[in-house]
C-alpha positions in Angstrom: -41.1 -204.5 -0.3 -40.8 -202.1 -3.2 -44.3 -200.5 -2.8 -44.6 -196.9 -5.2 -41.3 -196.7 -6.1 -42.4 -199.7 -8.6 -43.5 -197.5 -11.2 -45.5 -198.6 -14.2 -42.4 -198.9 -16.4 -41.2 -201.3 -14.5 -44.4 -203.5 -14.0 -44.5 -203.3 -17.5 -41.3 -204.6 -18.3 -41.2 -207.4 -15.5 -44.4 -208.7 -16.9 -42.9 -208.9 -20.6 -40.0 -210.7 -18.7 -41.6 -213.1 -17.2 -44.1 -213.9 -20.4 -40.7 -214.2 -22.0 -39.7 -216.6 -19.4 -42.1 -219.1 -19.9 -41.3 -219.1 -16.4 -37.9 -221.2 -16.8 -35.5 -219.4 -14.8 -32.5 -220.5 -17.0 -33.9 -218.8 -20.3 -32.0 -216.6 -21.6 -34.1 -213.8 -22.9 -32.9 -211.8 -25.6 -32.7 -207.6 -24.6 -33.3 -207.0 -28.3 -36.6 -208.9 -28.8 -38.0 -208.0 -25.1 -37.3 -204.6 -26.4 -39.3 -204.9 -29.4 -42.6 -204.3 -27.6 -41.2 -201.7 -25.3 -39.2 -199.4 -27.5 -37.3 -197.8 -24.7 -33.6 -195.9 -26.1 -30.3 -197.7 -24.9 -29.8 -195.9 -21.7 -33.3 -196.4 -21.1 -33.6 -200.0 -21.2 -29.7 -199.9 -19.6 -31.2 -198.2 -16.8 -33.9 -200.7 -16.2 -32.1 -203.9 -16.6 -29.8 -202.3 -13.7 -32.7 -201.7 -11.6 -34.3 -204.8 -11.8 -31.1 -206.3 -11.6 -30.6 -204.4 -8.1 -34.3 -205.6 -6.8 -33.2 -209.2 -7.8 -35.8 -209.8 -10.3 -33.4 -210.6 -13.3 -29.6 -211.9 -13.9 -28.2 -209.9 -16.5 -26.1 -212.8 -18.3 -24.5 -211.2 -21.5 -23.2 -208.2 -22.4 -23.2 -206.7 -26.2 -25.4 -205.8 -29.0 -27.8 -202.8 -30.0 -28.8 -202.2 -26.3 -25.5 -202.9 -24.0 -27.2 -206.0 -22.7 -27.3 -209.2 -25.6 -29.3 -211.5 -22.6 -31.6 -211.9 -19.6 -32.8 -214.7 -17.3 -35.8 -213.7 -14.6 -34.7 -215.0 -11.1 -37.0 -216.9 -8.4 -38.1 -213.6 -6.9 -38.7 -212.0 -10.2 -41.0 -215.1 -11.0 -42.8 -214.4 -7.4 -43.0 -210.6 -8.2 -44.3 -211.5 -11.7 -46.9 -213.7 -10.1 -48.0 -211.2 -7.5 -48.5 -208.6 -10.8 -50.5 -210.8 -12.9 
């Protein structure tokens, strides 16, 4: 679907997503501790959330706090892509 144009980061990050998950698709995940792992900058991890966002992988559910985005849920496909990655 995606192929290349998934880079690393974004492996990366989806995986911490979906360990974050537990694989409930209602929990909210919070951007400031799936960030404490990562340690992108603001526009950074803005930039990604959008992207993942745009694949379908993840809801982005509130805004605010430290990194624009205060919360998270992964989606059904982001659980499938999360899958296919582990």
């Amino acid at each position: 679907m995606i192929g290349s144009k998934f880079s690393k980061k974004y492996h990366h990050f989806l995986q911490k997503i979906g360990d974050l998950s537990g694989g409930d698709t209602s929990h909210k995940i919070s951007v400031r501790k799936l960030n404490d792992n990562i340690r992108l900058d603001r526009t950074e991890i803005k930039n990604v959330l959008e992207y993942l966002q745009e694949l379908g992988f993840i809801t982005i559910e509130t805004i605010g706090g430290p990194f624009l985005y205060g919360h998270i849920t992964i989606t059904k496909a982001g659980l499938r892509k999360y899958n296919e990655l582990s």
